[in-house]
C-alpha positions in Angstrom: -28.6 -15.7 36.2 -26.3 -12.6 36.6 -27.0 -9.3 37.6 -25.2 -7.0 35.6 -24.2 -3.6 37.6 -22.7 -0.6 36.3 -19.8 1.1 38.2 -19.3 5.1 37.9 -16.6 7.5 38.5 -16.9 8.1 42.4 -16.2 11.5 43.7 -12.7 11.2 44.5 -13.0 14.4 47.0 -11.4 17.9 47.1 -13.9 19.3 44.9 -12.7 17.2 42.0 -14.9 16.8 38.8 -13.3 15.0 36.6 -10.3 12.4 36.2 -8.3 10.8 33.0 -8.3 7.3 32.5 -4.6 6.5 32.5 -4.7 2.8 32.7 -6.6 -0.1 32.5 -6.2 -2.6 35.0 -8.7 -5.3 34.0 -10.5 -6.1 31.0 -13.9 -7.5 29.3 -13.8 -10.8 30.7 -11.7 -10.6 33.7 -12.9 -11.9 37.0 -12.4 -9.2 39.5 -12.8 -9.6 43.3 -14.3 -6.7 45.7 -12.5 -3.4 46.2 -10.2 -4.4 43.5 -8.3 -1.6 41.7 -10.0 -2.0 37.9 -8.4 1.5 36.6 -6.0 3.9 37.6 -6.9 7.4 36.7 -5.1 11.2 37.4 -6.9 13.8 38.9 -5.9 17.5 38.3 -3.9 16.7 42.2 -2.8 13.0 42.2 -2.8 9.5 40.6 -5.4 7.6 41.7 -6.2 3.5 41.2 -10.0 3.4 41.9 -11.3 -0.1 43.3 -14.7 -1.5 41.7 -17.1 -2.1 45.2 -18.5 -5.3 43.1 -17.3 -8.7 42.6 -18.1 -10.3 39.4 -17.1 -10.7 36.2 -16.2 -7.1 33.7 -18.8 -7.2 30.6 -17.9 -3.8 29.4 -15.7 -1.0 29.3 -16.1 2.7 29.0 -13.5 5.2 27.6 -10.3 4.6 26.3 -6.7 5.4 28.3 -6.7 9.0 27.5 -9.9 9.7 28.2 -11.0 12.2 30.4 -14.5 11.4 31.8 -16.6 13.7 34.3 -17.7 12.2 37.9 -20.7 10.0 37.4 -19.9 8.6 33.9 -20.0 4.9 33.8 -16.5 3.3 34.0 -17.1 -0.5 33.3 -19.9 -3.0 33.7 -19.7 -6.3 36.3 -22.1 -9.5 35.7 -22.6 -10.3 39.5 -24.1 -13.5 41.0 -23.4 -16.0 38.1 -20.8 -17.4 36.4 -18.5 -16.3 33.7 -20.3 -18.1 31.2 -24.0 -16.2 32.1 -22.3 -13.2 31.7 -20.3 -12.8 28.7 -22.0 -15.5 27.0 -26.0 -14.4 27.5 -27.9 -14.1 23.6 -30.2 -11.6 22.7 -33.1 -13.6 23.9 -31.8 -14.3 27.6 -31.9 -10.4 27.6 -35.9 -9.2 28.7 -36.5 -6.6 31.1 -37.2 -8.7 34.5 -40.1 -8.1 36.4 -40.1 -5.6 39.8 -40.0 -8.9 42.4 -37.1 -10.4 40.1 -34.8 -7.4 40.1 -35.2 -7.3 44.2 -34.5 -11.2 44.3 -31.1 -10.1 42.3 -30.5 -7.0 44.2 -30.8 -9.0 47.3 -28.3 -11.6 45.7 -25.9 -8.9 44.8 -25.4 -7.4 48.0 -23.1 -10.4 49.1 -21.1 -9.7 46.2 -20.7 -5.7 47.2 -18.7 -4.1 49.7 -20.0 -0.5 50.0 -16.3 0.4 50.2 -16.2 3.2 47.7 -14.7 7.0 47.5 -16.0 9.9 48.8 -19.6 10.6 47.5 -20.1 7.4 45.8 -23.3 5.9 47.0 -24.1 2.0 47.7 -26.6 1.3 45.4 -28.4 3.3 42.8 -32.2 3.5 43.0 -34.4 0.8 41.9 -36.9 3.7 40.2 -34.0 4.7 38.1 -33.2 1.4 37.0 -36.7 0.5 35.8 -37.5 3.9 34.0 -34.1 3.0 32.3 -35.6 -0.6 30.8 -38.3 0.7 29.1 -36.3 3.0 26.5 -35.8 2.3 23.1 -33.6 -0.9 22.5 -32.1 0.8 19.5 -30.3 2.8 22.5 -28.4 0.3 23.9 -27.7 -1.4 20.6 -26.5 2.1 19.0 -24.2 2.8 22.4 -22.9 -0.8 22.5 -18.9 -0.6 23.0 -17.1 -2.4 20.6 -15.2 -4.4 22.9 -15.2 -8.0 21.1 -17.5 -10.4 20.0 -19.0 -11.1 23.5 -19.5 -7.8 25.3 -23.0 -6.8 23.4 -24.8 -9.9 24.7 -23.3 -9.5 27.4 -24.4 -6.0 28.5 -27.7 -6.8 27.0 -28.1 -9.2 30.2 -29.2 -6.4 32.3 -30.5 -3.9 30.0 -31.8 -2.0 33.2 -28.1 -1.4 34.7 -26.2 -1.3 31.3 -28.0 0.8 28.6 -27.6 4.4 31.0 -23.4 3.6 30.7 -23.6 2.0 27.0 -25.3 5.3 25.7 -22.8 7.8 27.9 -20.0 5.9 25.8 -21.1 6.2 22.4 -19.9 8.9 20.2 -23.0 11.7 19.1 -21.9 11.2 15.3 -22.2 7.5 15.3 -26.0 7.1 17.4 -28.4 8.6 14.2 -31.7 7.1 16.1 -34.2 9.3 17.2 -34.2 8.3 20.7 -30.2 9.1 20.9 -30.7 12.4 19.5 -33.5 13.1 21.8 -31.1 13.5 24.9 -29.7 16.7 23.4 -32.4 18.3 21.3 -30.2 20.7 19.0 -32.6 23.6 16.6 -30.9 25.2 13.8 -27.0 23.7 15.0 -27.9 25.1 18.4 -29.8 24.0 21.8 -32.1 27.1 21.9 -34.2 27.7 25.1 -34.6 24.1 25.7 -32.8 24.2 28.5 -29.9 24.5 30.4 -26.6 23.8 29.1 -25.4 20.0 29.9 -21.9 21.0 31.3 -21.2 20.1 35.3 -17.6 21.1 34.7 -16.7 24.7 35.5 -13.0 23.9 33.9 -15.1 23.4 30.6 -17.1 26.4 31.0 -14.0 28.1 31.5 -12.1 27.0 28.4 -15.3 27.4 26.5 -15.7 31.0 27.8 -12.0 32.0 27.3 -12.2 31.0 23.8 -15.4 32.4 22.9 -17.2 28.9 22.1 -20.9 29.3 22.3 -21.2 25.8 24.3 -25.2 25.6 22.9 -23.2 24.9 19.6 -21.7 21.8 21.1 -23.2 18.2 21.7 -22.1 16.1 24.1 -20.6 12.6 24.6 -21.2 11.8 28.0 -24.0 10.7 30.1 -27.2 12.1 28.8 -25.7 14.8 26.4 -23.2 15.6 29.1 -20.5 18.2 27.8 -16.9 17.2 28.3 -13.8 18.5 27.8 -13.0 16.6 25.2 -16.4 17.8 23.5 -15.0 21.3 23.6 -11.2 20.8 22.3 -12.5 19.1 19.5 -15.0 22.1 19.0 -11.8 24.3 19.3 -9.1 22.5 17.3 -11.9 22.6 14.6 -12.6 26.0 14.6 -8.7 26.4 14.4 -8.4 24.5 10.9 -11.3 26.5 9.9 -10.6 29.4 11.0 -14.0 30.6 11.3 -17.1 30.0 13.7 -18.1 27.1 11.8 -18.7 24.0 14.2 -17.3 20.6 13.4 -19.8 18.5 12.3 -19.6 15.4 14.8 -20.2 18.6 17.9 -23.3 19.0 15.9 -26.8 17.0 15.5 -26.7 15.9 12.2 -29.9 17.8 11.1 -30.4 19.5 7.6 -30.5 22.6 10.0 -26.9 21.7 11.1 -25.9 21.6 7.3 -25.8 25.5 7.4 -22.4 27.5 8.0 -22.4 28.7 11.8 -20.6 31.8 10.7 -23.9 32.8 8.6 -25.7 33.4 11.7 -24.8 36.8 13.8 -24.6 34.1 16.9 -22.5 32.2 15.9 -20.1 34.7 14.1 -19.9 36.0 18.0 -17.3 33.6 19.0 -15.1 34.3 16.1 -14.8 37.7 16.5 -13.6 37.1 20.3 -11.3 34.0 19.6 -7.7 34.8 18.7 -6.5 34.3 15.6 -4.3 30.8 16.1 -3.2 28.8 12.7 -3.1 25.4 14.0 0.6 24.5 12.0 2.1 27.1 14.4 3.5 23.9 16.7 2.5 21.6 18.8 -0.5 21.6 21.1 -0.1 20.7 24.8 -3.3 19.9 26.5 -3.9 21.7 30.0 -4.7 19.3 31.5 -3.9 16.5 34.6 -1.7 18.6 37.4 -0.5 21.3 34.5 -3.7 22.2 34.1 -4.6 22.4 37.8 -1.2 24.4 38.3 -1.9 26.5 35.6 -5.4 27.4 36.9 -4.3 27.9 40.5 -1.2 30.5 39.6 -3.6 32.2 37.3 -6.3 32.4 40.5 -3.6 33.6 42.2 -2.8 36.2 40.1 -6.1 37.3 39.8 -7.0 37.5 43.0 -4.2 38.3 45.5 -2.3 41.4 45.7 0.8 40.0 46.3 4.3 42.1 47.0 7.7 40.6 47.1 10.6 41.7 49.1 14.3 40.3 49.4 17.3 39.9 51.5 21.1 38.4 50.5 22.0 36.4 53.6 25.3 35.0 54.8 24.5 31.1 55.1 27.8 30.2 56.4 27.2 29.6 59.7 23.9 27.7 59.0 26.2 25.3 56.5 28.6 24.8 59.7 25.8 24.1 62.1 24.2 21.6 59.8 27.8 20.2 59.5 28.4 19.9 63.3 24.8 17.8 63.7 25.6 15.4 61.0 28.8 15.0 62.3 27.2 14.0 65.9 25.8 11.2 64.1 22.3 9.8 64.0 19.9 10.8 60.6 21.4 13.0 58.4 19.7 16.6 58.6 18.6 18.0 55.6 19.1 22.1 54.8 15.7 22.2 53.5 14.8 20.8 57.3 16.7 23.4 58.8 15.5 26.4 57.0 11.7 24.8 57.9 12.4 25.4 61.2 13.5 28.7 60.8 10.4 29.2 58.8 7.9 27.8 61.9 9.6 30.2 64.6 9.4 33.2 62.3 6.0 32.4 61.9 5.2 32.2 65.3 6.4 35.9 65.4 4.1 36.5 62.3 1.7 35.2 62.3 0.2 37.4 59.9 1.7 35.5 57.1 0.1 32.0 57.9 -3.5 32.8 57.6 -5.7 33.1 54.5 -8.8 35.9 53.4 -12.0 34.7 53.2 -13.0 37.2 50.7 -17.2 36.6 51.4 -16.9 37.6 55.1 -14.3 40.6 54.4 -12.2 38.4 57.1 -8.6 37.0 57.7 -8.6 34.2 59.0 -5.5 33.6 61.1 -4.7 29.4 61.1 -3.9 28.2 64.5 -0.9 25.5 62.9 1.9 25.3 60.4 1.2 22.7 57.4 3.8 23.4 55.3 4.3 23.3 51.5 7.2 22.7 50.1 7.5 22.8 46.5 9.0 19.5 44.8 9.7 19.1 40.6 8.3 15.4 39.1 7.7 13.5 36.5 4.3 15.1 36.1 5.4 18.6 37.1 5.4 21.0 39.8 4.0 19.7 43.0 3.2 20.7 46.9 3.1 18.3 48.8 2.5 19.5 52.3 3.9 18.7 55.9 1.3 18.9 58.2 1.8 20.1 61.5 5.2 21.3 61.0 5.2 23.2 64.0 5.5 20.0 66.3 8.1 18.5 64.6 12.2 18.4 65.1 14.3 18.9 62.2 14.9 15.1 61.9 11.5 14.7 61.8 11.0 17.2 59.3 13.9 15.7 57.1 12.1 12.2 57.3 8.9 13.3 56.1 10.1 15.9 53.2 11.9 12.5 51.9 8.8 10.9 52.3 7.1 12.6 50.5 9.5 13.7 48.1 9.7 9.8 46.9 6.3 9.4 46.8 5.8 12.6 44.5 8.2 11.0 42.0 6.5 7.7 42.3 3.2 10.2 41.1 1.8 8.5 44.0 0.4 11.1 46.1 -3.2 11.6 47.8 -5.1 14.4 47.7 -4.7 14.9 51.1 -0.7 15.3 50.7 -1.5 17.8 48.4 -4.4 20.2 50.7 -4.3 22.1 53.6 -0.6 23.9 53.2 -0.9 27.7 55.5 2.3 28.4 54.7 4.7 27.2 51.4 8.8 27.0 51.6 10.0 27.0 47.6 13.7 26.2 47.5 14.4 26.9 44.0 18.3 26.9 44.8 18.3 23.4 43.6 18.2 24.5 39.6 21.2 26.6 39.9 19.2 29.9 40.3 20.1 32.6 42.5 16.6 34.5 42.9 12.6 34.7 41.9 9.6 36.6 42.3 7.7 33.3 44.0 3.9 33.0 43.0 1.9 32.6 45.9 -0.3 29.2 46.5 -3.8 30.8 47.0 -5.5 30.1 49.6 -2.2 30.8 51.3 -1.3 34.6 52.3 2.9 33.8 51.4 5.9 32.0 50.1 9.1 31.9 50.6 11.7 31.3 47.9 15.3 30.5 48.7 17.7 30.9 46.1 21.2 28.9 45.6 23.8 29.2 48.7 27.3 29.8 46.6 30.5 31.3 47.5 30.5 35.2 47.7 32.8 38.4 48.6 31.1 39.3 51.8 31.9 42.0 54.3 32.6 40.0 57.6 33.8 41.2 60.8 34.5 44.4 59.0 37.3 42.8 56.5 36.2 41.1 52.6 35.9 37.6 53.1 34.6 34.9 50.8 31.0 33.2 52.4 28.3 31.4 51.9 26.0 33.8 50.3 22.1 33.1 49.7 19.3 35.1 48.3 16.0 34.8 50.4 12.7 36.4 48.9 9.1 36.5 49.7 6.1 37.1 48.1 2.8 38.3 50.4 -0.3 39.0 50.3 -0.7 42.7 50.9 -4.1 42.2 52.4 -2.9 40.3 55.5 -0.1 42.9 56.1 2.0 45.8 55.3 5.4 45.6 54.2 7.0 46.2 58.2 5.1 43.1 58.7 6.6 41.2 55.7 9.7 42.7 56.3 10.1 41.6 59.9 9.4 38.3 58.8 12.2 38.2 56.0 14.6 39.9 58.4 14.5 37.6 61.4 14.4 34.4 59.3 18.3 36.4 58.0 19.3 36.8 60.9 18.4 33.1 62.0 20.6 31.8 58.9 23.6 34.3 59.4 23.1 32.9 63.5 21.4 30.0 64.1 22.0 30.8 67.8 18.9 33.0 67.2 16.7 30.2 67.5 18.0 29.1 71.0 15.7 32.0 72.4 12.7 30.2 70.9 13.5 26.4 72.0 
């Protein structure tokens, strides 16, 4: 007989918590081998197609493309060690909880049919305690939860209620489980959580949006895992106080007790989060969720803000010479050398005279920490909006190696293909905004980082040269530092030299 196991949302590293389902890959019913990719999901840093460690047969799904689900939450179900036909096609009475020496037999059985190759922090098995305290609840649990995916999928999660009912009552929503026993896993008093405990949120995003708004999260119920609060939980909370426009919490956020039936705003608690949310009438326009690698940009620039005391200085440059140079190279033949590669090197050596500006401050020690190599960031627009991807160890690298790689990774940023890793670990980012026609900016600085440079179009200008008015290549450089790591005769030695080595590339002859 199958063994039915349930597959979660691994940790997909870098201190990521949760990840949108953006599209299915398999379905109920689908054989799947191991470490194939069952569902491709986007972090708030990259795209990611997460492989199911079990081999088997899918008996159930959880959360719809669009979905955003927290790390843990069940993603899909797999009947294991039988055959199609156990799985899908089990009835309610092949479904009693097996005994102790049964469940080892299967667990034994499964382990063929596993590879233990999952993402970072997902473990290899989940306890055998946990999966017996799970058979004894209430059946009306796992009958409430049940997905509706088709005909076959209940009896065929009821086949292992121990593995099954955990994921099938994450996945249902709180407005459509009345029993007792689903209500129990977030008690709700009077519309609101009380002392009972700790609020269920592991998020700190959702805290955040919760906070910002003024949304007392005790007046929301969650839909995940054991009364987990999601995101989604709280934009539907928000959205509903913005049709109201009062305090008033929408009734599916809420346990449908008589308690509940009573206004929010009649309670000096719940009128808080009124007064400190801004007025917003929900027909001004559309509503853009920040969310995905928006929301991640949005929270990093506003971190950045926050935190760094930045200062930007800036310097118009005559390029010409750097445009003939790059000329002469390409002309020699071999790859093509890219500006973008050029002005990366000039970046590295000015660095290496600064090196002030690639370091970061660990605020809890009262310390800057100067980095011992160049990874280098480079900003890049896609599809999905602004990227970094970053070039590690740029300080080793000739500029046709740096040209290679900033194609690399350019197409793979447009492809919404990159890794986490292309996107961590940048000292130092290089922002050539030029590209959009623009002349200047006040660049935003990538925290952890301590600068950025921003280089602005190279166009035709009136330019004093050799003492006489003479049309050049003109371009604006700027940077933006943090004032922590350095004064401005630091930042403005930095600015000046990489000038001087794009009005004479000579310069960096001294350096090679």
């Amino acid at each position: 007989m199958a063994q039915v196991l349930e597959f979660k949302l691994p940790d997909l590293g870098e201190g990521l918590t949760e990840a949108e389902i953006v599209r299915w890959l398999v379905g109920v019913g689908d054989v799947v081998a191991i470490d194939q990719p069952v569902v491709e999901v986007e972090t708030a840093k990259a795209m990611v197609e997460v492989p199911c460690p079990y081999g088997g047969v899918v008996t159930a799904r959880f959360g719809e493309e669009g979905t955003e689900l927290p790390v843990g939450a069940p993603l899909l179900t797999v009947a294991v060690g039988g055959t199609g036909t156990d799985a899908v096609g089990a009835s309610d009475a092949s479904a009693p909880a097996a005994s102790a020496s049964s469940e080892e037999h299967a667990a034994s059985a499964v382990s063929s049919e596993y590879s233990g190759n999952v993402l970072v922090g997902y473990g290899t098995a989940e306890p055998a305690a946990r999966r017996r305290r799970v058979r004894h609840e209430s059946p009306a649990v796992a009958r409430t939860a049940e997905p509706a995916a088709g005909p076959a999928t209940p009896a065929a999660a009821q086949a292992s209620a121990g593995t099954v009912a955990p994921a099938a009552r994450a996945s249902a929503p709180a407005a459509s489980a009345p029993a007792p026993a689903v209500q129990a896993a977030a008690p709700v008093v009077g519309g609101a959580r009380g002392d009972e405990g700790p609020v269920p949120v592991i998020s700190p995003l959702v805290r955040k949006l919760a906070r910002d708004r003024g949304l007392d999260l005790r007046e929301v119920r969650g839909s995940g895992p054991e009364g987990l609060i999601l995101r989604a939980d709280v934009e539907l909370a928000l959205a509903a106080l913005d049709r109201a426009g009062t305090a008033q919490v929408p009734a599916p956020a809420v346990a449908a007790t008589p308690a509940a039936a009573t206004p929010a705003a009649a309670t000096p608690a719940a009128a808080a989060p009124a007064a400190a949310a801004p007025a917003v009438v929900a027909s001004a326009g559309e509503r853009v969720p920040l969310r995905g690698v928006r929301g991640a940009v949005a929270d990093k620039l506003s971190r950045s803000r926050t935190e760094i005391p930045d200062a930007t200085c800036w310097v118009d440059a005559d390029a010409t010479e750097l445009m003939a140079a790059r000329t002469a190279m390409n002309a020699a033949g071999g790859p093509k050398i890219s500006l973008l590669a050029l002005l990366a090197r000039i970046c590295v050596h000015a660095l290496a005279r600064f090196p002030e500006l690639n370091s970061t401050v660990d605020t809890a020690a009262r310390e800057i920490v100067r980095l011992p190599a160049v990874h280098l960031g480079f900003a890049a627009q896609t599809p999905r909006g602004l990227v970094v991807p970053v070039v590690k160890d740029a300080g080793a690298r000739t500029a046709e190696s740096l040209t290679a790689e900033f194609a690399r990774l350019t197409e793979v940023a447009r492809q919404s293909a990159l890794t986490p890793a292309d996107l961590t670990g940048g000292t130092f980012t290089l922002n050539n905004y030029g590209v959009f026609g623009v002349d200047g900016s006040t660049p935003i600085i990538n925290h952890p980082e301590a600068a950025m440079l921003g280089v602005g179009r190279i166009i035709p200008k009136p330019w004093v040269h050799q003492g006489e008015l003479a049309v050049r290549q003109v371009v604006q450089l700027s940077l933006t530092f943090d004032h922590r790591v350095c004064d401005g005769g630091t930042a403005g030695g930095f600015l000046r030299y990489v000038a001087d080595c794009v009005e004479q590339p000579a310069v960096l002859l001294r350096t090679l």
